[in-house]
C-alpha positions in Angstrom: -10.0 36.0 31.1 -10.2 32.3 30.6 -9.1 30.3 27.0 -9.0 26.9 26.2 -8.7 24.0 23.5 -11.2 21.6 23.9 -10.2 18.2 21.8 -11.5 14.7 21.8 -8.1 13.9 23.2 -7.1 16.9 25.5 -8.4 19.6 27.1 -6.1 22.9 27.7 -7.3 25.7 30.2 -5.5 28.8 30.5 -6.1 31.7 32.8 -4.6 34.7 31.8 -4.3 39.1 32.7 -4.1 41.4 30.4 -1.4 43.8 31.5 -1.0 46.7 28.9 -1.8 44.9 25.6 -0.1 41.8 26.6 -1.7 38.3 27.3 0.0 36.9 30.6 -0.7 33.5 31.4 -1.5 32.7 35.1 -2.7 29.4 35.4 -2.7 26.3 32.4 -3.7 23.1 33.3 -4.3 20.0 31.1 -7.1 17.6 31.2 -8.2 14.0 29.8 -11.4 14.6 27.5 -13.0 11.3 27.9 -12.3 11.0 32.0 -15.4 13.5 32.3 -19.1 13.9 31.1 -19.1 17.1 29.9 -16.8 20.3 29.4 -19.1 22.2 31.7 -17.5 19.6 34.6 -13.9 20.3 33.2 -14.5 23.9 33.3 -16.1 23.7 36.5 -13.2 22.2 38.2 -10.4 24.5 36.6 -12.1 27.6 37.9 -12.5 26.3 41.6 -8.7 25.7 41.8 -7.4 27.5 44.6 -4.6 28.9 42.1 -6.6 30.1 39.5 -9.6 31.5 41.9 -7.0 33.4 43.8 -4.8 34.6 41.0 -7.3 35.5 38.3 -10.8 36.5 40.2 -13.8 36.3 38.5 -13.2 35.7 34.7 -14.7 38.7 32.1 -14.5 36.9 28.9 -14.0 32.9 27.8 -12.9 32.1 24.4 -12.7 28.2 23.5 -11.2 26.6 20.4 -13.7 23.1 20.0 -12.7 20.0 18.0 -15.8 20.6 15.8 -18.0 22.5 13.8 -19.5 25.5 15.5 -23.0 26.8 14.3 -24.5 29.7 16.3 -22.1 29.6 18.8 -23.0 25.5 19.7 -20.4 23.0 19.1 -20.7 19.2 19.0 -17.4 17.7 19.2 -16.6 15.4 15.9 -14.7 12.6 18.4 -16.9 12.9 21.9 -20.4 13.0 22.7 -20.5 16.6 24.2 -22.5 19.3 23.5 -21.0 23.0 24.0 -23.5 26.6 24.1 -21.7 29.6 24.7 -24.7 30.9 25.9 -25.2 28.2 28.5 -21.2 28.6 29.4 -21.7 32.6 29.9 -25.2 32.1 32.3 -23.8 28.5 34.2 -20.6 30.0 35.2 -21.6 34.2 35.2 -19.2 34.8 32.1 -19.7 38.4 30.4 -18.7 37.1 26.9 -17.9 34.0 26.1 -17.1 32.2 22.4 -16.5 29.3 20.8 -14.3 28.9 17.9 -13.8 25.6 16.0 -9.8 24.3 16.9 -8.5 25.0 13.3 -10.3 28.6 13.2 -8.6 29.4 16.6 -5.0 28.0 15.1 -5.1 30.1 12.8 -6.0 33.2 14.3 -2.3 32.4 15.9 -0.5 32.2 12.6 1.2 35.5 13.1 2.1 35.2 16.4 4.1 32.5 16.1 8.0 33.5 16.4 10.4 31.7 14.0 11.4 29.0 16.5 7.8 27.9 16.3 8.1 27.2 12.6 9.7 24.1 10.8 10.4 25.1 7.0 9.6 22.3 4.8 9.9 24.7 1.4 10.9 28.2 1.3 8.7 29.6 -1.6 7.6 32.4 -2.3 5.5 34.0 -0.8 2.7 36.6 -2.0 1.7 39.2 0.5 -2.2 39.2 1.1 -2.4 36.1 -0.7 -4.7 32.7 0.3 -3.1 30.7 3.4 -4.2 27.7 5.0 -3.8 25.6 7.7 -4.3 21.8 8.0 -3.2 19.0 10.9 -3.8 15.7 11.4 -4.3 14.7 15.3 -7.2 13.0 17.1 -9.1 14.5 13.5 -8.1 16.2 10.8 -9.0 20.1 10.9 -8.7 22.7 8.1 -9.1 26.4 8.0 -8.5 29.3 5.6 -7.0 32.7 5.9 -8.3 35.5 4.2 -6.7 38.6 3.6 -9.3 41.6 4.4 -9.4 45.2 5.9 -5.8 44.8 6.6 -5.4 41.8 7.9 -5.7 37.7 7.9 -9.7 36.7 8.8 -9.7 32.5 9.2 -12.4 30.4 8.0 -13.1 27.6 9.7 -13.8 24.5 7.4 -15.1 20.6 7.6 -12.2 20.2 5.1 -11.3 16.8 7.4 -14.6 14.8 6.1 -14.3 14.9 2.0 -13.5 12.4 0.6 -10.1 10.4 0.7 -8.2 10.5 -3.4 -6.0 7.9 -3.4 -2.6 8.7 -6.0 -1.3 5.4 -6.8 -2.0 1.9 -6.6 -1.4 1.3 -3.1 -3.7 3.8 -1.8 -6.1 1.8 -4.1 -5.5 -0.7 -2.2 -5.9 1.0 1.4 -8.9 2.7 0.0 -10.5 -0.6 -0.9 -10.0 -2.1 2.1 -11.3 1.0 4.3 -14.4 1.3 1.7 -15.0 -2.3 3.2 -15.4 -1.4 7.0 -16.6 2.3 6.6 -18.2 3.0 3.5 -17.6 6.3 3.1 -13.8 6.9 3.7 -12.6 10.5 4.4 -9.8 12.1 5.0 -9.8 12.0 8.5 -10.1 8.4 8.4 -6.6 7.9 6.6 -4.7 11.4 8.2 -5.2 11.3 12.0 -3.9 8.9 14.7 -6.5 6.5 14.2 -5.6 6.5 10.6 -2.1 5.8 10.8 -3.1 2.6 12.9 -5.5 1.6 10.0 -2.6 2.5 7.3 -0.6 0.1 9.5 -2.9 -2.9 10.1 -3.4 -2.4 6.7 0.1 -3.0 5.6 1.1 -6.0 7.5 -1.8 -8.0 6.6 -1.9 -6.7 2.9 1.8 -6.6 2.0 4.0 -9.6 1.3 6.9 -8.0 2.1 5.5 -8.3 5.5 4.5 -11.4 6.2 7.4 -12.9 7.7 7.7 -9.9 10.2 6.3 -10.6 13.6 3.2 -9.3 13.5 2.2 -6.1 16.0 -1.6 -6.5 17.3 -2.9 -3.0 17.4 -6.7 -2.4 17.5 -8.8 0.2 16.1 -8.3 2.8 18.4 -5.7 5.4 17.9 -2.3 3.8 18.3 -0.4 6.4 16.2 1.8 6.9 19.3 2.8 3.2 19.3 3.6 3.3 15.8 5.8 5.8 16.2 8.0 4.6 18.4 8.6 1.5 17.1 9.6 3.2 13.8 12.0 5.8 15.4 13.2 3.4 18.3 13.1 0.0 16.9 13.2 0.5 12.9 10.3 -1.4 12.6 9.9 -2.2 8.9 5.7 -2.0 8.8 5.7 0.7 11.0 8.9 2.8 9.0 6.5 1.9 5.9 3.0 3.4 7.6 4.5 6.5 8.5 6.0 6.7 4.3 2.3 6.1 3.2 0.8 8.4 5.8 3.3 11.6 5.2 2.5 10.7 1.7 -1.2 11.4 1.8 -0.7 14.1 3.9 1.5 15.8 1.4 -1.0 15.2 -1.0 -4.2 16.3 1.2 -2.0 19.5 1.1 -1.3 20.1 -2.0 -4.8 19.6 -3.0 -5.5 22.2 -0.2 -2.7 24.5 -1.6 -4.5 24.5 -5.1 -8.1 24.8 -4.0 -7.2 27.9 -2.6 -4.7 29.2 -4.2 -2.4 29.9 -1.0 0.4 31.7 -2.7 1.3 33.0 1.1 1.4 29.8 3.0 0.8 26.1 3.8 0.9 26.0 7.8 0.7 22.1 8.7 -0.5 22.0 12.4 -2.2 19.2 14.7 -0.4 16.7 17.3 1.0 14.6 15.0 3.5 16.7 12.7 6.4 17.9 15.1 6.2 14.2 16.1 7.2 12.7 12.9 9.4 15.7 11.7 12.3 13.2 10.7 9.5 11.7 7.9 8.4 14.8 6.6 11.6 16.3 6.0 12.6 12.7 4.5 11.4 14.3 1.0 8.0 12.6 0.9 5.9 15.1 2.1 6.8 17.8 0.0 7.2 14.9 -3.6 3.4 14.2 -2.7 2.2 18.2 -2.4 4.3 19.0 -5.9 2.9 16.0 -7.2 0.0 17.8 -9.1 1.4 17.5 -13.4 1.4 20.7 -15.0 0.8 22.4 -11.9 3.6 20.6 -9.8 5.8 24.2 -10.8 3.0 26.3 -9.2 3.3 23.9 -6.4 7.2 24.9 -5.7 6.5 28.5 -5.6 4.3 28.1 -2.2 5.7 28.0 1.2 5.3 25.0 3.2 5.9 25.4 7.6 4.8 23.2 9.8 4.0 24.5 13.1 5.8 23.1 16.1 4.3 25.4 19.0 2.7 22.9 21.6 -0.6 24.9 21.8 -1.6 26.7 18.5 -5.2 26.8 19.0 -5.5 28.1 22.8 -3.1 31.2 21.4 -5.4 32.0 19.1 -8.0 31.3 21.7 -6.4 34.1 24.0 -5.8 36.6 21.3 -10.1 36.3 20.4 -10.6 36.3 24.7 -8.3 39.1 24.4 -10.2 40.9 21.5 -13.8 40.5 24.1 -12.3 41.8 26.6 -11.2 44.7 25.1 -14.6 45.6 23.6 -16.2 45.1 27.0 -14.1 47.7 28.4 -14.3 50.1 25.6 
């Protein structure tokens, strides 16, 4: 069987068995979205490796985790202009079954699989079984999905959660919503909480703030430089840069929250995406978790929900497998 996470950054391909119940991998290779014209080219290539074509044979079943909304099993990625039918996918490459999951639907098909080595407790809780979870991360995008409990088990449901609309919390967010509202209009969430964002956040901040303006300035452009960023607040104290990542974790914490009350996820906040293990230092610095209580007279409710973020390297293509897993096994049964 074949999985994959398919994201406007990366693409992961996995070729795996299935040896008595358990998914074992055989061939994973990484890929640059934007180097090809189309997933059907990636997918192409990853099957015709000598290592995978002689190690796994001819795949059965295909599940793919896609950095997008999927309707009718069709998926148009949010940040590349590709265009992704299962049913095209299962006829082009003589697939059985083949489906596509959006990326946050996938991740959190993979919540319970995680061991506690992939988890990162940012408040204990406590926890309600069967109760609302959700899971959130900020990356290339910012993906959402919920988990509901039913017959006896966790069911996700994948969400455009990314794209509402940005609420800033105090006067400074004002400020960055202001000047966003100027260039985009509409500003979402995903505008402000994914790589991109935290390069707006901190172009923002040295051309807005005072404090700044006698600190050589950093030319970034519009394109994700979150990376950047980050290193020259961990490696080089950078003072704008130690400030972007502040306001960003602050949003997030709040995104969260908001999240953590919309839902009522008395079992769990999972935060996911490229970003968070990245910046762990910053979200255990006390700002995360002051912007997700933050909510008046239901900061106390807040407290009482558990708060993890996920530091597993490929969330979404384990759920991917587990789904491949679950077609397979009705194909032979």
């Amino acid at each position: 069987m074949i999985c994959g996470d398919i994201g406007g950054t990366k693409t992961l391909l996995q070729a795996a068995r299935l040896n008595n119940g358990v998914i074992c991998e055989l061939n994973t290779h990484r890929y640059q979205s934007n180097e090809y014209a189309c997933f059907s080219d990636i997918l192409n290539d990853f099957l015709n490796r000598p290592e995978v074509k002689n190690s796994a044979g001819k795949p059965e079943a295909a599940c793919f985790a896609v950095a997008g909304p999927v309707s009718d099993q069709r998926a148009s990625l949010t940040n590349l202009p590709w265009q992704i039918d299962a049913t095209e996918i299962a006829r082009t490459f003589a697939i059985p079954k083949v489906r596509l999951l959006n990326d946050f639907e996938a991740a959190a098909l993979a919540v319970d699989e995680l061991s506690p080595t992939d988890l990162i407790t940012l408040q204990e809780g406590r926890s309600q079984p069967e109760a609302m979870r959700v899971i959130l991360g900020a990356g290339t995008g910012m993906g959402v999905a919920w988990l509901v409990w039913q017959n006896g088990g966790y069911q996700p449901v994948s969400t455009e959660a990314g794209h509402i609309d940005f609420a800033p919390a105090n006067a400074l967010q004002i400020r960055l919503l202001e000047s966003l509202q100027k260039r985009f209009h509409h500003v979402s969430v995903e505008r402000v909480l994914s790589g991109s964002g935290l390069t707006q956040i901190f172009n923002f901040l040295q051309t807005n703030l005072a404090e700044f303006r006698n600190i050589d300035h950093v030319t970034l452009g519009d394109e994700d430089s979150g990376a950047v960023i980050t290193r020259l607040a961990y490696n080089q104290k950078h003072a704008v840069a130690l400030k972007s990542l502040e306001l960003f974790t602050e949003i997030y914490g709040a995104f969260a929250g908001n999240l953590a009350l919309a839902g009522l996820c008395r079992n769990g906040v999972y935060i996911a995406g490229g970003i968070a293990p990245k910046i762990l230092d910053t979200l255990q610095a006390g700002y995360f978790m002051q912007a997700f209580r933050n909510k008046g007279r239901f900061s106390a409710l807040l407290r009482e929900i558990p708060v993890n973020v996920i530091t597993h390297p490929a969330v979404s293509l384990l759920g991917a497998g587990r789904k491949a897993q679950e077609l397979l096994l009705s194909l032979r049964h």
